[in-house]
ROSE-4610 file (N, C-alpha, C; in Angstrom, 1 decimal, always signed):
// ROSE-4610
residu = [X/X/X/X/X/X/X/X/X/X/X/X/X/X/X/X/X/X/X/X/X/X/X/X/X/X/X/X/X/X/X/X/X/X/X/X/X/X/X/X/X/X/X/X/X/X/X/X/X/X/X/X/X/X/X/X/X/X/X/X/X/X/X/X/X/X/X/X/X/X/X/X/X/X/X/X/X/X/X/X/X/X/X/X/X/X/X/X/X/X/X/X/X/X/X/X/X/X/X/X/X/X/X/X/X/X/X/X/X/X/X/X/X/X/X/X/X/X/X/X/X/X/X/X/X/X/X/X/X/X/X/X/X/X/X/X/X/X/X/X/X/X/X/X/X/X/X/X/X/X/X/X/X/X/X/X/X/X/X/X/X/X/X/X/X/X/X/X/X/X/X/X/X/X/X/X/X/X/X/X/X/X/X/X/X/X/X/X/X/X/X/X/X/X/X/X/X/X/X/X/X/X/X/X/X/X/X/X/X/X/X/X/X/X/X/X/X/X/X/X/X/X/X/X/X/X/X/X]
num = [1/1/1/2/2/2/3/3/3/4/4/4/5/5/5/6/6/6/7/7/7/8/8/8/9/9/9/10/10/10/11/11/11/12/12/12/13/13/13/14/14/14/15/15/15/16/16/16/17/17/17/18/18/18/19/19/19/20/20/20/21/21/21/22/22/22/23/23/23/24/24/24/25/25/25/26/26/26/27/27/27/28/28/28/29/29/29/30/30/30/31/31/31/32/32/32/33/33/33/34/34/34/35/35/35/36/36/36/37/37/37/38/38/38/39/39/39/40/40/40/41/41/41/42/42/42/43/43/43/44/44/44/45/45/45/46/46/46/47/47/47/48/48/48/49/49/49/50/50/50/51/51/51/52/52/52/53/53/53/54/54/54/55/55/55/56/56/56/57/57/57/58/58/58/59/59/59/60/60/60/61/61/61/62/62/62/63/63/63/64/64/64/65/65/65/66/66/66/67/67/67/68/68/68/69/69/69/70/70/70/71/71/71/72/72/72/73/73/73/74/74/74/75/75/75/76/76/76]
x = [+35.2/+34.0/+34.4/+33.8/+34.0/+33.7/+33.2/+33.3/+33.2/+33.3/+33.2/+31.8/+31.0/+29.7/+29.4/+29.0/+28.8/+27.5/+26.9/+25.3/+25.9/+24.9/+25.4/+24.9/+24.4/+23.7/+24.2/+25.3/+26.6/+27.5/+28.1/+28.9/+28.5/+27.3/+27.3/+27.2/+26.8/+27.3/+28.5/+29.5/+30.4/+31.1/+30.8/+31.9/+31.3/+30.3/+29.8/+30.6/+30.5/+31.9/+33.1/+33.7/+34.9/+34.7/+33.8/+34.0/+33.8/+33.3/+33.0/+34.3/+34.8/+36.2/+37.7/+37.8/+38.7/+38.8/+40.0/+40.6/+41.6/+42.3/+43.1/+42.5/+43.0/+42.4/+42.8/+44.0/+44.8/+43.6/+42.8/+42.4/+40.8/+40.1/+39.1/+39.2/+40.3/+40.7/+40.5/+41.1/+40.9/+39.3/+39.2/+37.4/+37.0/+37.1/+36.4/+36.6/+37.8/+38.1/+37.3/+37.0/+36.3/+34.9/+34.4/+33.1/+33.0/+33.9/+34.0/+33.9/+34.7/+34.6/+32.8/+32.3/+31.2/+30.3/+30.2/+29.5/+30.0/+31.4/+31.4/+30.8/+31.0/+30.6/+29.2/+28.6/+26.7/+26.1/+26.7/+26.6/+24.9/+25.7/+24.6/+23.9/+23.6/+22.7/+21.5/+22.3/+21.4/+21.1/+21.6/+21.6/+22.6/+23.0/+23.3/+23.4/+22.2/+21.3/+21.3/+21.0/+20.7/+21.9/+23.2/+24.5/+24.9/+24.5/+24.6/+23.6/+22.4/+21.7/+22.3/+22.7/+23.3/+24.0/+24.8/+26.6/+26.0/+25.1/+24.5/+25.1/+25.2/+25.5/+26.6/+27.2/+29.0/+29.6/+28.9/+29.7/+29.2/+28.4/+28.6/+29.5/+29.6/+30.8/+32.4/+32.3/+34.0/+33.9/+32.9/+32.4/+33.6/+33.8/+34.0/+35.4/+36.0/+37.9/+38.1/+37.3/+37.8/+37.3/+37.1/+36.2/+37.9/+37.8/+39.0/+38.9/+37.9/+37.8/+38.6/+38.4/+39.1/+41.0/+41.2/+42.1/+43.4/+42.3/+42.9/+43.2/+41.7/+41.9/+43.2/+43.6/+44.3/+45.8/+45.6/+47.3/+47.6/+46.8/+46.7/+47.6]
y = [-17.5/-18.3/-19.7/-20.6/-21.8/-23.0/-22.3/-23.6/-22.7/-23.0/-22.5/-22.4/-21.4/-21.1/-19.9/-20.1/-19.5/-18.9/-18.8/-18.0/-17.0/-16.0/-14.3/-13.7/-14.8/-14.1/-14.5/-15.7/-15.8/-14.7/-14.6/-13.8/-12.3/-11.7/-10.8/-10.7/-12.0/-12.1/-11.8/-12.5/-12.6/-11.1/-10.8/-9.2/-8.4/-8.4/-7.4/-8.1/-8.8/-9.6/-9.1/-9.1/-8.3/-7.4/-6.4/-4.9/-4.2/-4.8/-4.8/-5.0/-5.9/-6.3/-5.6/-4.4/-3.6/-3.0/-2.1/-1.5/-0.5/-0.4/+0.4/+0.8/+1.4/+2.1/+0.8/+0.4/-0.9/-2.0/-2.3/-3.4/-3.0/-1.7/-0.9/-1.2/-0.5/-0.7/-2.1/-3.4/-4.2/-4.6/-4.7/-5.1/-4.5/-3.1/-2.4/-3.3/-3.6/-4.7/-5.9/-6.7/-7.6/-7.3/-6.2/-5.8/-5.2/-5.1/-4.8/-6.0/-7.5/-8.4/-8.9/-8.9/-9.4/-8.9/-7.4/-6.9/-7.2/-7.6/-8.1/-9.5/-10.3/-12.0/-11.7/-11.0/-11.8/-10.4/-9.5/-8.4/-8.7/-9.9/-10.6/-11.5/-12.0/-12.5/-12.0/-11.1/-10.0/-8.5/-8.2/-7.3/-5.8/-4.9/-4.2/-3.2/-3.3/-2.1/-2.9/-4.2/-4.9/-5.4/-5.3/-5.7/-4.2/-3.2/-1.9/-2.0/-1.9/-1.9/-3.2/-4.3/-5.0/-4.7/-3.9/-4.0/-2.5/-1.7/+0.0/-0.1/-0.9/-1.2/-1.3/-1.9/-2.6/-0.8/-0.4/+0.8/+2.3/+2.0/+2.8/+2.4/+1.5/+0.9/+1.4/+1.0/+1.4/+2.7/+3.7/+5.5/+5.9/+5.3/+5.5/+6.1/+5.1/+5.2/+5.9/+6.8/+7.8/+9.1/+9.4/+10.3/+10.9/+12.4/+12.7/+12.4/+12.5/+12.2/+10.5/+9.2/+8.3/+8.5/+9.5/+9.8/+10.5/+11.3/+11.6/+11.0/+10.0/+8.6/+7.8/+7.4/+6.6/+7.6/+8.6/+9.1/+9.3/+8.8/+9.1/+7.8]
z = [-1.1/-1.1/-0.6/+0.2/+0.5/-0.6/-1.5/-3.0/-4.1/-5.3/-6.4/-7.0/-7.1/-7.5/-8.8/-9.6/-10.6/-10.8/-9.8/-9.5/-9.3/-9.7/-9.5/-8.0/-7.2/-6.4/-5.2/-5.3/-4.4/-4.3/-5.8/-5.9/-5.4/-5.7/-4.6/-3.2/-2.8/-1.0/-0.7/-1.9/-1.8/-2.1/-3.0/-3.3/-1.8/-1.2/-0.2/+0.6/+1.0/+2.2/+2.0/+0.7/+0.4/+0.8/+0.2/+0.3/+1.8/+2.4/+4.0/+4.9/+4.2/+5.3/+4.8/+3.7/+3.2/+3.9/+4.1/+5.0/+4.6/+3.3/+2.9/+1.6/+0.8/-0.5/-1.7/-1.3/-2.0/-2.5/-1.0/-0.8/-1.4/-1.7/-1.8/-3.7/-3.9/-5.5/-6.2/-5.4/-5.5/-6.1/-4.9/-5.0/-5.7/-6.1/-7.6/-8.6/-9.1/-9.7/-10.1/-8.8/-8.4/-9.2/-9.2/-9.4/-10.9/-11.3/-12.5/-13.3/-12.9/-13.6/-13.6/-12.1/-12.4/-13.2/-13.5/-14.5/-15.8/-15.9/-17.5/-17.6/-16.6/-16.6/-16.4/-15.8/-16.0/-16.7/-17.3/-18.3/-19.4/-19.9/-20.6/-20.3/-19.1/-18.8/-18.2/-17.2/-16.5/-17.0/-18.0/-18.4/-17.5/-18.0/-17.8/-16.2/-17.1/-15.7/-14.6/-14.9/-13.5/-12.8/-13.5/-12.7/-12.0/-12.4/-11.9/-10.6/-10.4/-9.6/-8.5/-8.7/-7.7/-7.4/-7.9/-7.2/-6.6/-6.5/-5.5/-4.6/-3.2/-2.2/-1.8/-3.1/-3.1/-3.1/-4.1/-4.7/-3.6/-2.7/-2.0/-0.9/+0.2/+0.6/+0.3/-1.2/-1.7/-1.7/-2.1/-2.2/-1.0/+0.3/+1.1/+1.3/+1.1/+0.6/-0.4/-1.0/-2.2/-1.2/-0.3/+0.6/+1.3/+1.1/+1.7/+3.5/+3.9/+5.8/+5.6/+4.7/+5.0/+4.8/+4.5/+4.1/+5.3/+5.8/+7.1/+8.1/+8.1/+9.3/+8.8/+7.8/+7.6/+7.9/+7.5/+8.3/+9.5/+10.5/+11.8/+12.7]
């Protein structure tokens, strides 16, 4: 991010930016990470369900790298 923001609705620009620009399983793991913190950090503000339903998009993106076909690409 180009400055420090504490809105949740950066940070999901922001984690989809990450997760878009991963490339190895390393870097995929990572960003689960990433997405894991933000559901504990606005957990309670936004509730649950609703940090789930944000991060849909994130988490099908990363779906990707656990998919045996990326698996093959990558030993090629």
């Amino acid at each position: 991010m180009d400055k420090q923001s504490n809105h949740w609705g950066d940070v999901i620009i922001w984690l989809e930016k990450v997760a878009k620009s991963c490339q190895t399983k390393e870097q995929a793991e990572n960003c689960e990470r990433l997405v894991w913190n933000f559901h504990r950090k606005y957990q309670k503000k936004l509730g649950l369900a609703e940090c789930f339903d944000l991060t849909k998009e994130i988490d099908k993106i990363l779906l990707e790298f656990k998919l045996p076909a990326f698996y093959k690409k990558q030993k090629l």
